[in-house]
N, C-alpha and C positions, 0 to 999 in steps of 0.2 A: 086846029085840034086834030088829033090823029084819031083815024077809025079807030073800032073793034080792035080789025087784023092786023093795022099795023101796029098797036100796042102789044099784040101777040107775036111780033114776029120781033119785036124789039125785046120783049122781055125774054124769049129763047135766046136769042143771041147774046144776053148778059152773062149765060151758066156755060159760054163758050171761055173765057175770056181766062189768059192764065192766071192774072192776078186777085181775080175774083169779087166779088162785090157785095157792100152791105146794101139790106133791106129793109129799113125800120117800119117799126108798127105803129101806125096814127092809130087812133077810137076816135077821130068828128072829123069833119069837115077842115077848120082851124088848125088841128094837128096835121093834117094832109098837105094842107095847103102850104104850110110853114116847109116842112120837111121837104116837099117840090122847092120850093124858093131857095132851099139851103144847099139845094145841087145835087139830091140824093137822084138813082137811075131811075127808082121804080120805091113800089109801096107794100106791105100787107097788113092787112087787117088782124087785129088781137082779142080772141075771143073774150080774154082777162080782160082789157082796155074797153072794151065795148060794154060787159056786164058790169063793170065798178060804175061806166058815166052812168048806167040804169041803176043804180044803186042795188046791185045784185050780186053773188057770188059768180065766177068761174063758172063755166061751161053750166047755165042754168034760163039761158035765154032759149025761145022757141024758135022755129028757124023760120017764120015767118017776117018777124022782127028783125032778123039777120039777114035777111035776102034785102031788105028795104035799108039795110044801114051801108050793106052793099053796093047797091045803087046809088046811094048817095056818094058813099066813097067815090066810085069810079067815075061820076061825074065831077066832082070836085076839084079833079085832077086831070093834067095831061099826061101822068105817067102810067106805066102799066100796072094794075095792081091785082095782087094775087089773094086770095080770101083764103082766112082761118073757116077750115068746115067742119071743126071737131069731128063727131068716128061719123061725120055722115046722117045725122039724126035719124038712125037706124039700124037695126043689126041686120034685115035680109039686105044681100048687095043691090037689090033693085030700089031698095031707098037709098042706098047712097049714089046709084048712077042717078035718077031722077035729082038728087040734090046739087051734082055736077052739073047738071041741064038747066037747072033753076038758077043756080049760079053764074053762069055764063048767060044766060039773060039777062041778069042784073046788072053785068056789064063787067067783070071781071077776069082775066085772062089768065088765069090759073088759081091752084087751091090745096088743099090738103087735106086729107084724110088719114086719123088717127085707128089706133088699134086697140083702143080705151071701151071696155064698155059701160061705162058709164056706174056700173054695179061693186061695190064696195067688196061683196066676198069673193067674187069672179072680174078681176078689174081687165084681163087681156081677154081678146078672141085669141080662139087656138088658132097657131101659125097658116094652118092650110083652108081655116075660112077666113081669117085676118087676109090671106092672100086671094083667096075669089072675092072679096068686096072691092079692094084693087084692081082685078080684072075687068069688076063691072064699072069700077069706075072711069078707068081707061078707056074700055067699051065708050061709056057712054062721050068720053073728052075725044074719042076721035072722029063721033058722027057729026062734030060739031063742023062750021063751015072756015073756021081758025085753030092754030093749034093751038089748043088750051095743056098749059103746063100743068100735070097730077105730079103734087109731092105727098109720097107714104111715109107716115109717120110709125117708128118703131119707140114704144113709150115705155119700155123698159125701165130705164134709167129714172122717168119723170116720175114714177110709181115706185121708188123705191127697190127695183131691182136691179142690182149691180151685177147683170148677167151678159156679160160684151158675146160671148158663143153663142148663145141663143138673138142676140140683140141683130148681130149679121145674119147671123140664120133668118130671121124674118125678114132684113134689107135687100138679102138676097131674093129672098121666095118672092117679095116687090117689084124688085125691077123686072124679074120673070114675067111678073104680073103685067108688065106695062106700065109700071112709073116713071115719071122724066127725071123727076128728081127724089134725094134720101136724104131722110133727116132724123134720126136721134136724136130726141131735147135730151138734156142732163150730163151729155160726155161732155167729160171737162180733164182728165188729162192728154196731154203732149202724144203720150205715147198710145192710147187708145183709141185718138181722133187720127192717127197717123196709120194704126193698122185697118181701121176701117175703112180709112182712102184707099188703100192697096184692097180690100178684099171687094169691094162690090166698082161694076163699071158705069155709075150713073152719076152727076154731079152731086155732093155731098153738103147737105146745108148745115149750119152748127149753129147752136144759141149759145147768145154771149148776154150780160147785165142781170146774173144772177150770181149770189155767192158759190165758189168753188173755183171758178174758171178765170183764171188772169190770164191766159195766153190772150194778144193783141190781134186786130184786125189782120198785122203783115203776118205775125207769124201763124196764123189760121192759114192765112192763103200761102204762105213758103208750105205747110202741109199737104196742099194742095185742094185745101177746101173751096169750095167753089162761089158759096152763097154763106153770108152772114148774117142774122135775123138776131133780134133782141125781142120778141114776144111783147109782155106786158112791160117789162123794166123800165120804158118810158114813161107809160102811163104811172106805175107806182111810183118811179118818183116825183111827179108832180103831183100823185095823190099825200107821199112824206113830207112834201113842201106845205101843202094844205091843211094836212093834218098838224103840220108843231104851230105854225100861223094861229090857225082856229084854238089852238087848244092856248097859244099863250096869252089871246084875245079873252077866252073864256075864264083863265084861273090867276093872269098877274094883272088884268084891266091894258096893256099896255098893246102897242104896235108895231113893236121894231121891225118885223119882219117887213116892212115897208119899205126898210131900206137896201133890199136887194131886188124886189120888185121890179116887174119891167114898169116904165113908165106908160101913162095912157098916149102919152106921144107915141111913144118907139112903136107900141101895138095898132095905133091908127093909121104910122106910115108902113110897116109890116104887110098887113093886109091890104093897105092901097095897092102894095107890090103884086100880092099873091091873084088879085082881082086883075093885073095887068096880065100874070101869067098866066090865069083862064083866059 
């Protein structure tokens, strides 16, 4: 089993690599472990995936409960995994370094921090304290005793604002900040994901498994994107699987969906695997 630092020093070296690499998002232990087995480099955690297994909306968990789901993650596994930390569960930046600090206890080797404030008529912080929570957060990722990866989240796009000038503007003010890596959720064409390679010089991460975005993993990385994450998208669809199941069990009496189901074999020797690869 790999330390701490050598899961930190393994997952830096992934946003080296020119053809770049995806990251998928477990929410349990089972999806962690599956996705190790499947060959993937590294992991992160999905705030969405985490809150539906809790029967909860989106970014509505306390981060007490999310530091512990944390830890479990990063035991679960021997890959490196980076934790969704929505805006930091704070607006002054000294809560969001304190949450990089807690985080990295938990056992996790990088993280993310959003520019969401969580507040419906004022949904962004303005660019240049969006960019000192970065600061602090970085601050706090480099007193660490490994180098923990901050990726700054510019949420433009996620919130409905189709604004790519200001969108840079803040991925720049970011990297300023001290970020290792940028990520914009919601860009989704060819040519927007292309200019924002050329304008900021920090590996660029993209989400992919939501509607809008058909560009493929190679052609993400022919862009020169660096890192590939699917957020929730996994988790939703195994929550669409569950939902037409349940619901056709509830209104036609009938089963069928049983017959694309994994079987209780295939899932028993599954996880015999994933128990060999802890």
């Amino acid at each position: 089993m790999l330390s701490q630092l050598d899961k930190a020093k393994v997952f830096r070296a992934l946003h080296t690599a020119a053809d770049g690499f995806v990251i998928p998002n477990p929410w349990d232990v089972g999806t962690a472990r599956v996705l190790e087995l499947l060959g993937f480099q590294a992991l992160a955690t999905t705030s969405a995936g985490f809150s539906f297994s809790r029967g909860r909306p989106d970014n509505s968990m306390p981060r007490e409960p999310l530091l512990a789901h944390l830890s479990e993650i990063a035991a679960a596994t021997s890959l490196p995994v980076s934790a969704d930390l929505e805006n930091g569960f704070g607006d002054a930046p000294k809560y969001v370094a304190q949450t990089i600090r807690l985080a990295a206890e938990a056992g996790v080797v990088g993280g993310s921090i959003e520019d969401t404030t969580g507040r419906s008529g004022d949904p962004l912080y303005a660019r240049e304290f969006a960019a000192e929570r970065i600061r602090a957060a970085a601050e706090a990722a480099r007193s660490l005793q490994f180098p923990f990866t901050l990726t700054a989240r510019a949420e433009n796009y996620f919130i409905g604002r189709s604004d790519l000038a200001d969108t840079i503007g803040r991925l720049q003010a970011y990297q300023e900040a001290g970020a290792d890596v940028l990520y914009a959720p919601g860009l989704t064409s060819q040519e927007d994901i292309a200019t924002v390679v050329r304008e900021v010089d920090r590996p660029l991460n993209v989400l992919v498994g939501f509607p809008g975005i058909v560009l493929s993993v190679n052609e993400l990385a022919g862009l020169g994107v660096r890192r590939i994450s699917v957020g929730g998208s996994l988790a939703r669809a195994v929550f669409g699987e569950f939902l037409r199941a349940a619901t056709e069990l509830r209104h036609h009496g009938t089963a069928t969906y049983a017959r694309t189901a994994a079987s209780g074999g295939a899932l028993n020797e599954l996880f015999s695997q994933t128990t060999q690869v802890k």
